[in-house]
C-alpha positions as YAML, in Angstrom:
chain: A
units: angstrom
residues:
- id: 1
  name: UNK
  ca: [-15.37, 2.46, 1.25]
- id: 2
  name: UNK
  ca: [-18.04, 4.21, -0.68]
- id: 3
  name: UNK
  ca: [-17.77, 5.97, -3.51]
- id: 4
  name: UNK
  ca: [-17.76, 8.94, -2.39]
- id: 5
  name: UNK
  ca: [-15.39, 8.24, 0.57]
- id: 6
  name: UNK
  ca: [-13.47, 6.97, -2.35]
- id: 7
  name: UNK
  ca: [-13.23, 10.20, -4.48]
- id: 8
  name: UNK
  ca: [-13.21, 12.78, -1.03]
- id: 9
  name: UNK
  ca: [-10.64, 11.05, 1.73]
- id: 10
  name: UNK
  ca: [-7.25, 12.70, 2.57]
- id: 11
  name: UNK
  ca: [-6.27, 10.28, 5.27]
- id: 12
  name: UNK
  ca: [-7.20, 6.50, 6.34]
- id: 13
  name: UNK
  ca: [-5.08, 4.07, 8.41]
- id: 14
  name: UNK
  ca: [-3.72, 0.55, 7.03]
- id: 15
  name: UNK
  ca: [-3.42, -1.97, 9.85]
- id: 16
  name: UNK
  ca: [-2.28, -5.43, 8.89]
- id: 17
  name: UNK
  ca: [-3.48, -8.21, 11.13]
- id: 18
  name: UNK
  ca: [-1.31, -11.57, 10.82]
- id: 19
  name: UNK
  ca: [-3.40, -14.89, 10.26]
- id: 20
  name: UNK
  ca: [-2.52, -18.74, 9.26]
- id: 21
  name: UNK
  ca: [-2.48, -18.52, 5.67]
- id: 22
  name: UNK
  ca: [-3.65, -15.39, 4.48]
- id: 23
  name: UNK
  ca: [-2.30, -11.55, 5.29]
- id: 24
  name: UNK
  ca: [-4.94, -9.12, 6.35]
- id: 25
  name: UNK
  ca: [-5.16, -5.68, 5.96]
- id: 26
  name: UNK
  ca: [-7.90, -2.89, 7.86]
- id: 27
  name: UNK
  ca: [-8.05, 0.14, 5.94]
- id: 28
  name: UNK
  ca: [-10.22, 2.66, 8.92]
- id: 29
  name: UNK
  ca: [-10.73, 6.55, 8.70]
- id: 30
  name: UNK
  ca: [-8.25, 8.76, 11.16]
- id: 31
  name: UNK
  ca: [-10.19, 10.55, 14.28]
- id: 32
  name: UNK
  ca: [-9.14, 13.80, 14.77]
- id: 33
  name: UNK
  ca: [-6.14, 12.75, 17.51]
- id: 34
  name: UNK
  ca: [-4.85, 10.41, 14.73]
- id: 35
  name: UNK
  ca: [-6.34, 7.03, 15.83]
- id: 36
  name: UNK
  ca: [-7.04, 4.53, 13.62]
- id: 37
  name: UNK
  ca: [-11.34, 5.48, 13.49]
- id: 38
  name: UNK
  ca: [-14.26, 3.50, 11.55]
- id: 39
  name: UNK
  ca: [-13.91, 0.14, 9.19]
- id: 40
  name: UNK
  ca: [-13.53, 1.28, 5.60]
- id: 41
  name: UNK
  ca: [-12.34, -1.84, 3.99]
- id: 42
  name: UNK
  ca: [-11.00, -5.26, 4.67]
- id: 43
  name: UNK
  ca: [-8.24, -6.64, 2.19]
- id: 44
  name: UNK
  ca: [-7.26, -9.75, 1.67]
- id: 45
  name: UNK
  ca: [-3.85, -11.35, 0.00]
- id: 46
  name: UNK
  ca: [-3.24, -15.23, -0.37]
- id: 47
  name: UNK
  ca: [0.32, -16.05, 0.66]
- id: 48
  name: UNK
  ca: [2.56, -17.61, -2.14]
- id: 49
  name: UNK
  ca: [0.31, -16.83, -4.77]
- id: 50
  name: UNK
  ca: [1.73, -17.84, -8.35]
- id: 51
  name: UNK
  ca: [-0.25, -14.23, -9.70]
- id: 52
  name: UNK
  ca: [-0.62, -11.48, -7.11]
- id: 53
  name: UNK
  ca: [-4.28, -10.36, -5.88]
- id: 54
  name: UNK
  ca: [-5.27, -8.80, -3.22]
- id: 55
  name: UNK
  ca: [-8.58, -7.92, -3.00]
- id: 56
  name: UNK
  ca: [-10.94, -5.07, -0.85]
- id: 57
  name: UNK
  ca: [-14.24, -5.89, 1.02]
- id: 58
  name: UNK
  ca: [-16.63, -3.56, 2.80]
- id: 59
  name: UNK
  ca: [-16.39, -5.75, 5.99]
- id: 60
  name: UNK
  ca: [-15.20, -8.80, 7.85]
- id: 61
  name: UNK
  ca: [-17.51, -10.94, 6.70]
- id: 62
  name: UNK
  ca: [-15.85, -10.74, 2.90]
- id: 63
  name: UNK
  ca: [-18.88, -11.15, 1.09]
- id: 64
  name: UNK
  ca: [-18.94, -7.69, -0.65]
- id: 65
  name: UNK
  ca: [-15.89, -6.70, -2.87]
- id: 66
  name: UNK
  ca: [-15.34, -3.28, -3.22]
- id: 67
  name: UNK
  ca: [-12.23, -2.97, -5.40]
- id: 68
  name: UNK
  ca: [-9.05, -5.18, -6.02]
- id: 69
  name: UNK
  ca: [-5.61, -4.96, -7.20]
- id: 70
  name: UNK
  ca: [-3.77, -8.03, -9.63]
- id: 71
  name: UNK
  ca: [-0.41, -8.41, -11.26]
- id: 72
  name: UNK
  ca: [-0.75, -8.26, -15.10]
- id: 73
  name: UNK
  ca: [2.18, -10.98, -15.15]
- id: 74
  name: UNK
  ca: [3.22, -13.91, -13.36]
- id: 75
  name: UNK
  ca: [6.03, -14.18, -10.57]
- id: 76
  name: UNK
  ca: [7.35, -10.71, -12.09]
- id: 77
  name: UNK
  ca: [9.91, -8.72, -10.08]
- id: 78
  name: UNK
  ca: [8.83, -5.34, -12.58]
- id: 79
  name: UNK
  ca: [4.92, -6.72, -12.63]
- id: 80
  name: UNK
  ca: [2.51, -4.00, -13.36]
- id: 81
  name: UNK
  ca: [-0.58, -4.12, -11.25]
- id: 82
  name: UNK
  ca: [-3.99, -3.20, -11.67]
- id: 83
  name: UNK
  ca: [-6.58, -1.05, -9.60]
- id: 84
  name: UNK
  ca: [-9.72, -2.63, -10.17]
- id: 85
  name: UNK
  ca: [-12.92, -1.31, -9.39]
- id: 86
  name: UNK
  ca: [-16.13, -3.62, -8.15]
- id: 87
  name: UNK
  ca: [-16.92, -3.95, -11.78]
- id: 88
  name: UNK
  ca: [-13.56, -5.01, -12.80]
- id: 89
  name: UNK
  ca: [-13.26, -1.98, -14.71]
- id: 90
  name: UNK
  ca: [-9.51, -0.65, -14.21]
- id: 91
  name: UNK
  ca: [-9.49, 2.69, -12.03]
- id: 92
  name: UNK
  ca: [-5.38, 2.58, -11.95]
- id: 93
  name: UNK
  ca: [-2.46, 0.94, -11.98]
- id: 94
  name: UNK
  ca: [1.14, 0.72, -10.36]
- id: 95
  name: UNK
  ca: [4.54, -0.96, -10.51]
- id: 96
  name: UNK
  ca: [7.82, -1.15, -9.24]
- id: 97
  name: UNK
  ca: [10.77, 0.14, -10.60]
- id: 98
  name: UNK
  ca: [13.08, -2.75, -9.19]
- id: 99
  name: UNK
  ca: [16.18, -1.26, -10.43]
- id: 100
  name: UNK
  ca: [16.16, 1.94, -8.50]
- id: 101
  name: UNK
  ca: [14.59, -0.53, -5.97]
- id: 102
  name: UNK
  ca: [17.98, -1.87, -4.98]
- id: 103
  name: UNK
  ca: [19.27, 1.02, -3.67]
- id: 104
  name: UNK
  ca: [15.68, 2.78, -2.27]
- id: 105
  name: UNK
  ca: [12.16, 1.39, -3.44]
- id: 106
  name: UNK
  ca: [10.71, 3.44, -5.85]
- id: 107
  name: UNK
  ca: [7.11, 2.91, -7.40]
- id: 108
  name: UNK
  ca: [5.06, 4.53, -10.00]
- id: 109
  name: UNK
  ca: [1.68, 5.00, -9.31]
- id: 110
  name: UNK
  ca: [-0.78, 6.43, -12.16]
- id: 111
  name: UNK
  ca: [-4.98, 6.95, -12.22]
- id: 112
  name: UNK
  ca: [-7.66, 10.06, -12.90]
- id: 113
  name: UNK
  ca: [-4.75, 11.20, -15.41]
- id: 114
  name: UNK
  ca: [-2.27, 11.86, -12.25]
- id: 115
  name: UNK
  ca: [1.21, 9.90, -12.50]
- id: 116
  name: UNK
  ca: [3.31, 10.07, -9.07]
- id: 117
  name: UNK
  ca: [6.65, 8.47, -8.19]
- id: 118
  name: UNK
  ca: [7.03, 7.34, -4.81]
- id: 119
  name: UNK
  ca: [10.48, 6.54, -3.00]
- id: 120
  name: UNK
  ca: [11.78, 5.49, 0.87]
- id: 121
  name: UNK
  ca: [11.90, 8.97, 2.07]
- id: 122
  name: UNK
  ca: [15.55, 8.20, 3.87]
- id: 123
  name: UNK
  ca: [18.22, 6.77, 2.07]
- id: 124
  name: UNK
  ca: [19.71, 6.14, 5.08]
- id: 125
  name: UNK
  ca: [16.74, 3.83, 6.42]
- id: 126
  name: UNK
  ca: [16.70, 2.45, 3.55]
- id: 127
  name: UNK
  ca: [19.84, 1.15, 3.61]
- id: 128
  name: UNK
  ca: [19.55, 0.23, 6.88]
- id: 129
  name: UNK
  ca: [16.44, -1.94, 6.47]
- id: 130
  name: UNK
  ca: [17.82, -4.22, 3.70]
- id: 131
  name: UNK
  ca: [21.30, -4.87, 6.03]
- id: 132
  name: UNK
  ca: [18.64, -5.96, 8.55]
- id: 133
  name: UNK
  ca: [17.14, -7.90, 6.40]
- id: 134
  name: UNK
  ca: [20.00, -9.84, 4.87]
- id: 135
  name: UNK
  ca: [20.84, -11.27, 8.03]
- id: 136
  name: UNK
  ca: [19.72, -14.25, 10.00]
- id: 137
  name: UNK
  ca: [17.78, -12.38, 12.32]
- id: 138
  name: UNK
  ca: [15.95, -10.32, 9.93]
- id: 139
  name: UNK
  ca: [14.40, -13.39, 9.53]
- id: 140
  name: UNK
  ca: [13.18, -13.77, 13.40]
- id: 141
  name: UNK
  ca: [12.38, -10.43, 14.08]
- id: 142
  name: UNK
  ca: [10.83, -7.52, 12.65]
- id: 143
  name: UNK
  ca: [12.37, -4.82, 10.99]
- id: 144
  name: UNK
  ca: [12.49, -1.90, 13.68]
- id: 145
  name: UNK
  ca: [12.71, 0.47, 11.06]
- id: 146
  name: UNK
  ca: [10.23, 2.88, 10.56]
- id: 147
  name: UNK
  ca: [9.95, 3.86, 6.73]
- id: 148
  name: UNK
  ca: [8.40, 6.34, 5.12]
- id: 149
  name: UNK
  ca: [7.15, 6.56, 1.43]
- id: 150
  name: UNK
  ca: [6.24, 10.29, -0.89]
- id: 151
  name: UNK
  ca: [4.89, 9.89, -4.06]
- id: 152
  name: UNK
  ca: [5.38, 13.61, -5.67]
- id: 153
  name: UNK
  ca: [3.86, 14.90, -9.59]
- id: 154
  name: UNK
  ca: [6.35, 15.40, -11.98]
- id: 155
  name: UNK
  ca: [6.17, 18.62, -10.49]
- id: 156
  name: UNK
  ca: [7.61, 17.91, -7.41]
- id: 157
  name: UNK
  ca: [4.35, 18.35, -5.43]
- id: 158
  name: UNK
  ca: [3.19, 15.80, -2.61]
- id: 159
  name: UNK
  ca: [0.05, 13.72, -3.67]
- id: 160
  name: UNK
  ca: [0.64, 10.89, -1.11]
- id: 161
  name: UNK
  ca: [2.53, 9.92, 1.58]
- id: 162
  name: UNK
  ca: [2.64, 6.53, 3.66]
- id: 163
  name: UNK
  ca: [3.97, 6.56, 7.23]
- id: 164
  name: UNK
  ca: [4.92, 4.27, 9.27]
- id: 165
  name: UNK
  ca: [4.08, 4.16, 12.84]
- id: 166
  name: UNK
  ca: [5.32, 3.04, 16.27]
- id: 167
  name: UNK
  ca: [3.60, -0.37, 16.46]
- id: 168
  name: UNK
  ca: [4.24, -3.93, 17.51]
- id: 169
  name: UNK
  ca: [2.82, -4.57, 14.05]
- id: 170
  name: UNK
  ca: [2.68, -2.93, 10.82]
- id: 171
  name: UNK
  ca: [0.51, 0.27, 11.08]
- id: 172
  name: UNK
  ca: [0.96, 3.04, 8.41]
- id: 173
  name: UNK
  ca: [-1.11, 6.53, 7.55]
- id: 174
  name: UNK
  ca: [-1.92, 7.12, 4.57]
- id: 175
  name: UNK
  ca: [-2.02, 11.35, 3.57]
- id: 176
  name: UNK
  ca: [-3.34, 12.27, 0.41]
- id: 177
  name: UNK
  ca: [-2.81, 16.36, 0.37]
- id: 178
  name: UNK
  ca: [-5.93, 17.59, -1.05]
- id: 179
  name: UNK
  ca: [-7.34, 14.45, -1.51]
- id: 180
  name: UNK
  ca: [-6.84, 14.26, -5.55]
- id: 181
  name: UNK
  ca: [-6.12, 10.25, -5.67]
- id: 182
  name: UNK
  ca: [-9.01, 8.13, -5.98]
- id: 183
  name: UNK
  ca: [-9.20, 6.81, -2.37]
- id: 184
  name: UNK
  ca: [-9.34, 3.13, -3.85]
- id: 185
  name: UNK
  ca: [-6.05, 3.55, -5.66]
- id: 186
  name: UNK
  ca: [-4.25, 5.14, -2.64]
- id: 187
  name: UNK
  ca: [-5.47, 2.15, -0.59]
- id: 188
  name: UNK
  ca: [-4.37, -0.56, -3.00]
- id: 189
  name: UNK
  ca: [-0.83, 1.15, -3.21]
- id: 190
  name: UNK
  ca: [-0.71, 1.73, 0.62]
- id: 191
  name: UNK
  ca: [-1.55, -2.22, 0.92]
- id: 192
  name: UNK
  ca: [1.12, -3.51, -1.63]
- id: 193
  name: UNK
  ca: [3.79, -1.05, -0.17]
- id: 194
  name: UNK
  ca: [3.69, -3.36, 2.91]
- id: 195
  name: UNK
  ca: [2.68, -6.58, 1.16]
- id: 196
  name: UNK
  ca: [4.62, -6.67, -1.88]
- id: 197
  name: UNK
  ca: [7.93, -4.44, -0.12]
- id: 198
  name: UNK
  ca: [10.08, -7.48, -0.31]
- id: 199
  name: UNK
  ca: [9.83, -8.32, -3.99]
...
């Protein structure tokens, strides 16, 4: 993921891959029928972690870092996280808000002077997904529901939205309408909406 890919996408693809120890995410471009199209990124998150980082690589051989996200705090329900770029210089940042978060997860999501607010665009599936989830075999098998995320301005206007698809497992698109969101922000949000959804 380039810099100028970076600054210029308005859609990509997050496919996570399920390994041993760590979880695995492909971040590819969208060809023009909607399939997942070339390798942009690889990241990367360590399983039971004591600080939360996850970070981006240019390909499967993880020897280039491109950008990262990391919790500001420890084992923090409300942590703030950082978009960092290859320099460590911070390029964003987001958190939950883990009150609202009960009811329908809600994040706030801030870089390039844009703030956004993004929330489960269904109440109902999101109700639906934590009764799932609360039971014994929401421990067995996936969820099988398919939620969507919209992070709006405070003017009400779209500047992201994740979407789940139809997928043995977890596949999302990411839209960014006009493509105003630093690619490398929108990535490491669309990442820790799957990888950090159950905190």
């Amino acid at each position: 993921m380039t810099a100028e890919v970076a600054q210029g996408i308005d859609r990509f693809t997050v496919i996570q891959k399920l390994t041993l120890m760590v979880n695995r995410y492909e971040i590819r471009s969208v060809t023009g029928d909607g399939q997942p199209g070339h390798l942009l990124a690889v990241a990367q998150q360590k399983r039971a972690a004591f600080k939360e980082q996850v970070t981006f690589y240019q390909d499967e051989s993880r020897t280039i870092p491109l950008f990262s996200f990391k919790a500001r705090q420890r084992l923090d329900l409300a942590a703030t996280y950082d978009v960092l770029d290859a320099n460590e210089e911070r390029i964003g940042s987001f958190r939950k808000d883990f009150g609202k978060s009960l009811l329908r997860s809600t994040w706030y999501l801030e870089t390039d002077g844009l703030k956004a607010t993004g929330s489960e665009r269904s109440l109902g599936v999101a109700i639906g997904r934590r009764i799932w989830e609360a039971t014994p075999v929401g421990d067995v098998i996936p969820s099988p529901f398919r939620f969507h995320f919209d992070f709006v301005d405070p003017n009400g206007e779209v500047l992201m939205t994740s979407e789940r698809g139809r997928s043995l497992r977890d596949r999302y698109l990411i839209t960014l309408p006009g493509a105003r969101f630093d690619g490398r922000v929108a990535a490491a949000m669309a990442v820790a909406l799957d990888a950090l959804q159950s905190r």
